[in-house]
N, C-alpha and C positions, 0 to 999 in steps of 0.2 A: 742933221734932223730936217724933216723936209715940213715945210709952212704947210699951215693947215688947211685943207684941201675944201670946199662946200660938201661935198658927199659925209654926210653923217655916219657914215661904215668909217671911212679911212678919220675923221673925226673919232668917233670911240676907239680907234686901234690907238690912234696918237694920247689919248685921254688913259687907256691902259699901260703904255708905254712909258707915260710920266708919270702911272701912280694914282692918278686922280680916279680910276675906277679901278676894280676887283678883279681880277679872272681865278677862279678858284675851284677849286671840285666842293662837293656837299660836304662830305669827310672835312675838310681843309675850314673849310666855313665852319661850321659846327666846333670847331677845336678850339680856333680863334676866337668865335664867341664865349665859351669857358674859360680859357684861358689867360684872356684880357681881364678877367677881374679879380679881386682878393683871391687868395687861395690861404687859407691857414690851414695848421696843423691840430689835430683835436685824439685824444685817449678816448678811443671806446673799448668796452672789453677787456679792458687791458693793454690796448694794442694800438700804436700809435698811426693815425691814418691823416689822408687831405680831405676839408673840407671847402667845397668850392659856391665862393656867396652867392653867383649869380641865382643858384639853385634856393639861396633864401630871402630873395627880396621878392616884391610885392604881397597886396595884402593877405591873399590865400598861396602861400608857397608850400613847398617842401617839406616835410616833419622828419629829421633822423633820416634812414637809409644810407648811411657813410658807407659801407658795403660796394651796395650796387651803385652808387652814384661813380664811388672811384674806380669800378668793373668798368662800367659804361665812358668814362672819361677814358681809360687807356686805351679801349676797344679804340673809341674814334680817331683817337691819339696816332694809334697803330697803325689805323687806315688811312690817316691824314698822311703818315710816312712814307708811307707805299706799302704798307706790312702787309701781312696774309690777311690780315682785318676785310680788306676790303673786298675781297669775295665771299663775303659771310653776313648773313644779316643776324642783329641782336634781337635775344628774344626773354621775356622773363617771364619764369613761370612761378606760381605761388597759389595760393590760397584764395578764395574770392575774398574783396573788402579789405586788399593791404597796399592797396594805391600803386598796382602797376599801368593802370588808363591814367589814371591821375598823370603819374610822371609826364609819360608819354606826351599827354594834352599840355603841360605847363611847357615840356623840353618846346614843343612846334609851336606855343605861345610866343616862348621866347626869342624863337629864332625868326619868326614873323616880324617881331618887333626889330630884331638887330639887321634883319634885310631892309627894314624901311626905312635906315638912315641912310642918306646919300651916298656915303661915300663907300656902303655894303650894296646898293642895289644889283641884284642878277638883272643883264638886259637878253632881250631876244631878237630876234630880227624876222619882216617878213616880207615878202618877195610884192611888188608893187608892178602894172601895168599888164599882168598875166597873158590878159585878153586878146593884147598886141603879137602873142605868139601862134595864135590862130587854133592850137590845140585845147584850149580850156575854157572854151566856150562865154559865158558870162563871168566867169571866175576872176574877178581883174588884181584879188590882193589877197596873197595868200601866208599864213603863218610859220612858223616852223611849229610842226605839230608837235615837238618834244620840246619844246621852249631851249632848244638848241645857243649857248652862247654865241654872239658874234665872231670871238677869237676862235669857235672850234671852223666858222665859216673861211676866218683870216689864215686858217691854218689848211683850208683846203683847196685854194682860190685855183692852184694850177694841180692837177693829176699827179705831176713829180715834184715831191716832197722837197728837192733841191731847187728846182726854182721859186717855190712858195718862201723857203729859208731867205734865198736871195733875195726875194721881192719883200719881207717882212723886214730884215739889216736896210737894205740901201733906199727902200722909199718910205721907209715908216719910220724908221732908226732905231730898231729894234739892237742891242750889241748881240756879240753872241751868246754869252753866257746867260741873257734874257730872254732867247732865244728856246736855247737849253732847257732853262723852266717852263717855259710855256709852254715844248713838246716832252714835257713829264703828263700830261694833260689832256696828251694826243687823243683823238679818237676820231672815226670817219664820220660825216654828215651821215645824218639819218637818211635810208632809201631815197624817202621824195625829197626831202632837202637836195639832194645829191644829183638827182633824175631830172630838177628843174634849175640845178644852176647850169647842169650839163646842157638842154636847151636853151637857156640865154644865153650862155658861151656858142651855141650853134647858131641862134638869131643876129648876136653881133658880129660874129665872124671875130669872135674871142680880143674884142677890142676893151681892155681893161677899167676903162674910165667909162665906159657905156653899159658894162655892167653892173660896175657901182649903182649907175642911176637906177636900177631895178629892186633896187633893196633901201629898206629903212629899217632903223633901231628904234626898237622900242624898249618899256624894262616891261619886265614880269608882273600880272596882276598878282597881288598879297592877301587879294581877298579872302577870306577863312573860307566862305561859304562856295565860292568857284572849287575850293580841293585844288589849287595851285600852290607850288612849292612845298606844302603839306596837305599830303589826303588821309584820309582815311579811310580803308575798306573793311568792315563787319562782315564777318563769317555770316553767310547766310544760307537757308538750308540746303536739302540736296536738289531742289526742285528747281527754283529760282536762281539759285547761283549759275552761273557757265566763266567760261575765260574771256567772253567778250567784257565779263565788267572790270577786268584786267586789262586787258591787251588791247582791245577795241575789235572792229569786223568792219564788213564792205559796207559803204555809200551810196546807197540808191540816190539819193540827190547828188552825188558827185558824179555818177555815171553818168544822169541826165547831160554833164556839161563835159564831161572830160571824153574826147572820143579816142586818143590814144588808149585803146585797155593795156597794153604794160605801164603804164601811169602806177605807179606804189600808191599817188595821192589819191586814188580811190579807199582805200583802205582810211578811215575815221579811227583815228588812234586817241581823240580827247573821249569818245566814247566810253573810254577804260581807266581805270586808276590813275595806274602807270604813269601814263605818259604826261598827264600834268604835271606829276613832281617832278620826270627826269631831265630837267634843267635845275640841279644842283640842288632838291627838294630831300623832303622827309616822306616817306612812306609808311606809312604804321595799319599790319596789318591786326584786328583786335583778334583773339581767339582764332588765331592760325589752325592750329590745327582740327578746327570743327570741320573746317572747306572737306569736302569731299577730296576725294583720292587725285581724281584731274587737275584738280585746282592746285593742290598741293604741286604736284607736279611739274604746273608751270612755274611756279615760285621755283620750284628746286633750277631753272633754265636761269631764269630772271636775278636769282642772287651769284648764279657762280659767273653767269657770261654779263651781268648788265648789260643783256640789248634785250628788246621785247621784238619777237618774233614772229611776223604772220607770213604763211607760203614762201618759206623761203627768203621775203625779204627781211634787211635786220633795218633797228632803230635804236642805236646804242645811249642807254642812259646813262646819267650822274646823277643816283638815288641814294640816300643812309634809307636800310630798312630795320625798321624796329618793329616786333610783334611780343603778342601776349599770348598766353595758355592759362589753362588753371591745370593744377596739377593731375586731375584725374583725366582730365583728354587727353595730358600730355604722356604719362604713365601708359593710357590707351594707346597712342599713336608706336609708343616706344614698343609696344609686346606684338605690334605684327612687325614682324623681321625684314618686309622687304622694305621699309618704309627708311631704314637707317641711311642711305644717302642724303635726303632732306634735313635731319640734326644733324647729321657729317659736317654741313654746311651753315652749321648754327652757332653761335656765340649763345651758350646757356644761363641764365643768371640767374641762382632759384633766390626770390625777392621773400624773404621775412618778413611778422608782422613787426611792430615796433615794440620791442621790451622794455623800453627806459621809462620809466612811468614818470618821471619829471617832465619828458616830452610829449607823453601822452594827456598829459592838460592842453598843451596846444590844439592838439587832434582831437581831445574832449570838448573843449572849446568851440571847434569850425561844427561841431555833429548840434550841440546845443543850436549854434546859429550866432551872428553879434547882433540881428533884430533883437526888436526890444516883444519877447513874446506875451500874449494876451490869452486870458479863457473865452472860454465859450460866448459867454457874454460882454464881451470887449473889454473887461476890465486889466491890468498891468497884470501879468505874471510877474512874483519875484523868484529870484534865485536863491534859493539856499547857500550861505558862502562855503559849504562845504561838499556841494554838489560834484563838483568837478573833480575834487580828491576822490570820491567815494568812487564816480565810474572810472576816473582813472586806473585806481589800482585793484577794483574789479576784475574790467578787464586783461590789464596788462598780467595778472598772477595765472588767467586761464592759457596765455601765452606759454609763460613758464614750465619747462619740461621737469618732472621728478628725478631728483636724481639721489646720490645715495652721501654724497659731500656735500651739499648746501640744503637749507630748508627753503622753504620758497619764496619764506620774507629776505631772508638772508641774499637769494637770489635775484631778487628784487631790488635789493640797495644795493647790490654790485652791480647789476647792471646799469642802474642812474648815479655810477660815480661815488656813492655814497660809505661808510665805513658799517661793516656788518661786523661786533665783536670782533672774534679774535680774526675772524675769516677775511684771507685777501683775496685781491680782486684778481692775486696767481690760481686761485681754487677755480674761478670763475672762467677764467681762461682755459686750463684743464679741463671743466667739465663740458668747456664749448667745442675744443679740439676731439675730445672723444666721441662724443655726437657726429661731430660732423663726418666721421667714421662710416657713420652705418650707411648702406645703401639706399636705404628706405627713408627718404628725404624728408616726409612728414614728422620724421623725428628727430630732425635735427633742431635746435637752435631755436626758439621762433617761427618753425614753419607750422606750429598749430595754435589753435588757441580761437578766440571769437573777434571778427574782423568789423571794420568801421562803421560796415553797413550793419554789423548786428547791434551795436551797440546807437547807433543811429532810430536803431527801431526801438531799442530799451525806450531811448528819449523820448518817442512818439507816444509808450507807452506811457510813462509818468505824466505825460502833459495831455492825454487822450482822458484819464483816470477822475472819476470824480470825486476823491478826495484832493487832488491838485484844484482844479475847477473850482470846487468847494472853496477850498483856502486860499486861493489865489496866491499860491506857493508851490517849486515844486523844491519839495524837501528831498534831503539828503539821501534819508535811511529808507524809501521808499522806493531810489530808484534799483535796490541789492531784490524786490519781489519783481520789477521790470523784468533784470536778468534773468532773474531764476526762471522765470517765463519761456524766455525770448533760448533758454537755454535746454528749456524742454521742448518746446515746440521745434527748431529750429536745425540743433546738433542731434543727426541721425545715428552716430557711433554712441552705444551703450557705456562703453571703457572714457570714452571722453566726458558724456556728459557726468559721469561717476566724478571723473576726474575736476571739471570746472566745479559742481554744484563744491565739493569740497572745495577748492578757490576762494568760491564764493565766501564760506566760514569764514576763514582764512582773514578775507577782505573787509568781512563783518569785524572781526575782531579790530582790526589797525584802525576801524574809524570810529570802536568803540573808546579807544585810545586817544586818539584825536578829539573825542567829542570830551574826556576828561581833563585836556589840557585846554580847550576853547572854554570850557565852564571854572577852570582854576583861573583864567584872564579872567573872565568877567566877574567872578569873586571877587579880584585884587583892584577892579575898576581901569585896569592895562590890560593894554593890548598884544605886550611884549613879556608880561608881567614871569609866566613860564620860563622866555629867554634869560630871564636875568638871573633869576635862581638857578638854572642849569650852570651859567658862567658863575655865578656864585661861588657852587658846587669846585666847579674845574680849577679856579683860581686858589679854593682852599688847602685842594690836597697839593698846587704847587705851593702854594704858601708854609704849610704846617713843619716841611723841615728846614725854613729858611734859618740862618745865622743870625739876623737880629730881629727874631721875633721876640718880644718882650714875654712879661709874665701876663701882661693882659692880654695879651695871644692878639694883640694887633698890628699888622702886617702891612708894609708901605710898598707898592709895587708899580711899575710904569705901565698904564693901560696901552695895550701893541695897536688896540682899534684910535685911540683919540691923542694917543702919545702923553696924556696927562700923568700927575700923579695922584695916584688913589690909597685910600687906607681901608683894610677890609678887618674885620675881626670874626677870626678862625673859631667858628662854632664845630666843637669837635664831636658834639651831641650830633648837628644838625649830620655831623658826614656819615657818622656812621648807623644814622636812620637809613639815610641814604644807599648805601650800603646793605642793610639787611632783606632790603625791599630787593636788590640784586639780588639775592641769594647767595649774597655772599658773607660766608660763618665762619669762616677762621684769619686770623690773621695773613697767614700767605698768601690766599684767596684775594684779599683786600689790599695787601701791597702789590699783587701781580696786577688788579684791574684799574691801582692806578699808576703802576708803572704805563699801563699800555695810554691810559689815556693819557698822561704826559706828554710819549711818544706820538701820539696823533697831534698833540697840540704844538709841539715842536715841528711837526712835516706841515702839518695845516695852517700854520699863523705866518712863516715865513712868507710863503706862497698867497697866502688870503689874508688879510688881518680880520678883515671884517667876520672870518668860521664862528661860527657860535653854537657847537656841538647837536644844534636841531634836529640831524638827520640820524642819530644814534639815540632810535627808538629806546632803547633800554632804558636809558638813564631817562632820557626824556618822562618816561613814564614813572621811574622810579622817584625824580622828585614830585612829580604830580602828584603820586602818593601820598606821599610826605607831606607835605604841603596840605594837600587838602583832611588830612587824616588831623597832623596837629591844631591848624586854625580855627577848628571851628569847636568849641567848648559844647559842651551838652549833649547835646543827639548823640556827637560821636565821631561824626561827619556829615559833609556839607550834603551828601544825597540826603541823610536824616532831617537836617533841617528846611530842605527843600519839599520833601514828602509829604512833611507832616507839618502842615502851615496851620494850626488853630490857632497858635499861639502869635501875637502881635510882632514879635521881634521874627519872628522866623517869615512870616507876611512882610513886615519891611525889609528882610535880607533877598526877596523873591521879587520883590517890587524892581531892588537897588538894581536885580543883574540881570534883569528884564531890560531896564532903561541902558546899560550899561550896554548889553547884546545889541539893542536897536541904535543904540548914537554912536558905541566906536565900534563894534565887530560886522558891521552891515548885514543884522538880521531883519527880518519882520517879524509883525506881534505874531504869526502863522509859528513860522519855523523856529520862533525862539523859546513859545511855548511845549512845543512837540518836541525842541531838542534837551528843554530840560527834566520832559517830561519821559523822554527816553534813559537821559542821565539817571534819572533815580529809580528805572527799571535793574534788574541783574541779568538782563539778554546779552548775550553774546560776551560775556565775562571769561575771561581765558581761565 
């Protein structure tokens, strides 16, 4: 191994050689940074896939996409191998508002951040004392205009690739087989890289240690806003767009100094995209294919050859390119036929919106804002604690494709994992397989439905609204006239908006549901009060054929959630209230529905102990029924005694879950009045 030399070039060769720096392609980089971190395994759909953490840390990440995340990780994967990947750039297309910039911007986040640790940094190198060669006039330090690796310069130091071998084994101490990986890597200097090491090899009289002196290492600036390592170019129209803001064009200020004209480095290649990222960067082109015809064109050169090309000369990069479309440009671009070489050379990934409506609280969440928002007149906005349910599963149902096997709520709890009756989550899978059939992409799966940005605008609306203002609330049930809005104005297809406005019902309905199990808590002065009766429920029918249930029908069982022992007494009144609210009338009927829930509770408690049958809306509502139907003496029910307050005791039951609402279910005097004033409306009553 040869001691370390003062030349900072043979200094980084040696610093690569032991490990202490990087030499990697963008592909390779990109992989490793995914791949170094958690990866687990996760059920969507039905179908077991990876999910990769990097993708969900910091504070605004990622929501759902398992899909295209793990399209995108093998793409790179591929190309990090050598696979066909890497003459292809990735591109997703979808619907406006289903976070395909999103990704994109988080991915070149990310990997900004994993190149600013040391021991990832890309370096560049730039040629120093120019001036001393009499040809470049004042030019005395000049860059590698593609941000060129050192190791691809160490790789080209002599013309014949056998003596550069030589000279990288016996003076660097490179072995061979290190050697070997390096020129997996291979590529020639760019033109003027090339043009001007070829004149300092001419100025020294090709004396190796006097060339070194002519070069310094630098790393790569990270900066977001330079467009190094990650750029970004925006389709822009046909007017203003040309290939210079790709590729770059001539130098009138270089020409001034450079009196050699075959000089390549007349040609400004930082001018253009390009060439900032291709020292191992990310290139993300947004809505590819809006660029005019030319423009397109040069990409179709730039993904299959990675070199960016002006007269002849080349400047070979190490770019990942990623782009976006939305599906009607893309569809566009698809029906002129001579255009099919450019997707030839595409990795296509058509990005869905997000169906699981447990995870679109997240995404409900980021559109509301975590600011603490205010009205008009600076006072606190409060939130409805039901807000978020309600846009959630608004939106997510207009996602939802009809199909002629699941209803849409049914479709809806299978896609968040959840137990829909008798329907499993194999129906779900089927009905996904079959879609994904048809040609016509918008029908597949989640390619339709009302996107972030629309439901972003609902919010604007609710909180723009002067009953919001007014109350300094924004309530629940107000944000389903937002939609309907944002759903007329907004969705131009007839068939669809036919489609959501029905959703919407739909969507009305589950939170009219929700709103009778928030008012059965706050009846009971619990917050859980609902969950314990439903397990009540569950524990009874496995209790009722136990072996030593006495004559008092009291039954001692070991709780699976606290490992305690408990004693429950089997109210066989209560079950089969419960039951008739099911609609379930004969006895088979009622042994088969709790044969099944047995069965769930058997798969569910091993697995969870903590399941507490919450997400099987049926029952859910069926005890609510119950419950609130027998509790309440007089009226009839607890909407009756709410209704109709002249009377003293019916005034202190409204007082009791007024204060109840406001201390433990975090409402305000606003939203806890209007939701119980909604409660004892008959709107939206299935």
């Amino acid at each position: 191994m040869a001691k370390k030399q003062n030349s900072s070039f043979e200094n980084h060769m040696i610093a690569v050689q032991q490990g202490e720096r990087m030499f990697e392609n963008a592909f390779q980089g990109v992989s490793r940074m995914i791949l170094q971190n958690d990866i687990s395994k996760v059920v969507v759909n039905g179908k077991t896939t990876y999910d990769f953490s990097i993708f969900r840390t910091s504070k605004k990440h990622i929501i759902g996409m398992y899909d295209e995340l793990n399209s995108f990780v093998s793409f790179v994967k591929d190309a990090a191998e050598g696979g066909s990947s890497k003459e292809m750039a990735y591109v997703l297309v979808g619907e406006p508002g289903n976070g395909k910039t999103f990704f994109v911007d988080f991915l070149c986040a990310k990997y900004r951040e994993f190149l600013s640790r040391p021991e990832n940094r890309k370096y560049t190198f730039k040629f120093m004392n120019m001036d001393k060669l009499g040809t470049y006039g004042r030019l005395s330090t000049i860059e590698s205009q593609t941000y060129e690796d050192p190791m691809i310069l160490a790789m080209n130091v002599f013309d014949d690739p056998n003596e550069t071998k030589t000279f990288l084994g016996k003076t660097i101490g490179f072995s061979d087989n290190e050697i070997e990986d390096l020129y997996e890597n291979y590529r020639p200097l760019g033109a003027c890289s090339g043009y001007m090491w070829n004149d300092i090899r001419r100025f020294t009289g090709g004396d190796l240690s006097e060339m070194f002196k002519f070069i310094e290492i630098l790393p790569v600036p990270l900066t977001e806003s330079l467009g190094t390592v990650t750029g970004k170019y925006p389709a822009k129209d046909k007017i203003t767009s040309s290939a210079v803001d790709l590729l770059g064009e001539e130098s009138i200020q270089r020409l001034l100094h450079i009196t050699d004209t075959n000089n390549p480095y007349r040609f400004d290649l930082r001018r253009g995209a390009l060439a900032r990222v291709a020292g191992g960067g990310i290139h993300f082109s947004d809505e590819i294919y809006k660029n005019k015809k030319d423009l397109v064109q040069v990409y179709l050169g730039v993904i299959q050859n990675r070199s960016i090309e002006i007269d002849g000369f080349k400047w070979p990069i190490d770019t990942l390119i990623i782009a976006t479309s939305n599906n009607s440009e893309f569809n566009r671009f698809l029906a002129e036929k001579e255009e099919a070489p450019i997707v030839d050379r595409c990795r296509i990934c058509y990005v869905s919106h997000n169906t699981n409506y447990k995870l679109q609280k997240e995404l409900t969440a980021y559109s509301i804002g975590s600011e603490t928002r205010t009205t008009i007149n600076k006072e606190i906005l409060h939130q409805d604690p039901n807000l978020n349910y309600a846009a959630s599963i608004a939106v997510t149902l207009t996602r939802l494709p009809i199909s002629e096997k699941l209803t849409p709520i049914e479709t809806m709890k299978l896609a968040a994992g959840e137990v829909a009756g008798e329907k499993s989550i194999k129906t779900l899978s089927e009905v996904i397989d079959t879609l994904s059939q048809d040609p016509d992409i918008t029908k597949r799966f989640g390619q339709k439905g009302l996107g972030q940005r629309n439901l972003g605008r609902a919010i604007q609306l609710l909180i723009e609204s002067s009953e919001t203002n007014e109350g300094n609330c924004m309530f629940a049930y107000d944000i389903f006239k937002a939609i309907e809005r944002i759903i007329l104005d907004y969705v131009t297809d007839a068939n669809d908006r036919v489609k959501f406005l029905e959703d919407l019902k739909t969507a009305r309905g589950l939170y009219r549901e929700r709103i009778m199990t928030e008012m059965f808590n706050a009846y009971m002065d619990e917050p859980l009060a609902i969950k314990k009766d439903v397990m009540n429920y569950v524990n009874m029918i496995i209790g009722i054929d136990a072996e030593n249930l006495g004559p008092d029908k009291m039954w001692k069982y070991k709780d699976p959630q606290s490992g305690e022992l408990r004693a429950l007494k089997i109210d066989e009144r209560y079950i089969k209230s419960v039951e008739e609210k099911l609609g379930l009338k004969t006895e088979e009927q009622r042994e088969s529905f709790r044969t099944s829930i047995r069965k769930i509770y058997g798969q569910k408690i091993s697995v969870n102990p903590d399941y507490d049958f919450m997400d099987n809306l049926e029952l859910v509502k069926a005890v609510t029924d119950v419950r609130l139907k027998s509790d309440i003496a007089g009226a009839g029910s607890l909407i009756g005694a709410l209704a109709n307050r002249t009377n003293e005791e019916n005034q202190k039951l409204y007082d009791r879950m007024i204060k109840t609402m406001l201390e433990k279910l975090h409402y305000c005097n606003t939203c806890a009045q209007k939701t119980i004033e909604y409660f004892c409306t008959q709107e939206d009553e299935k």
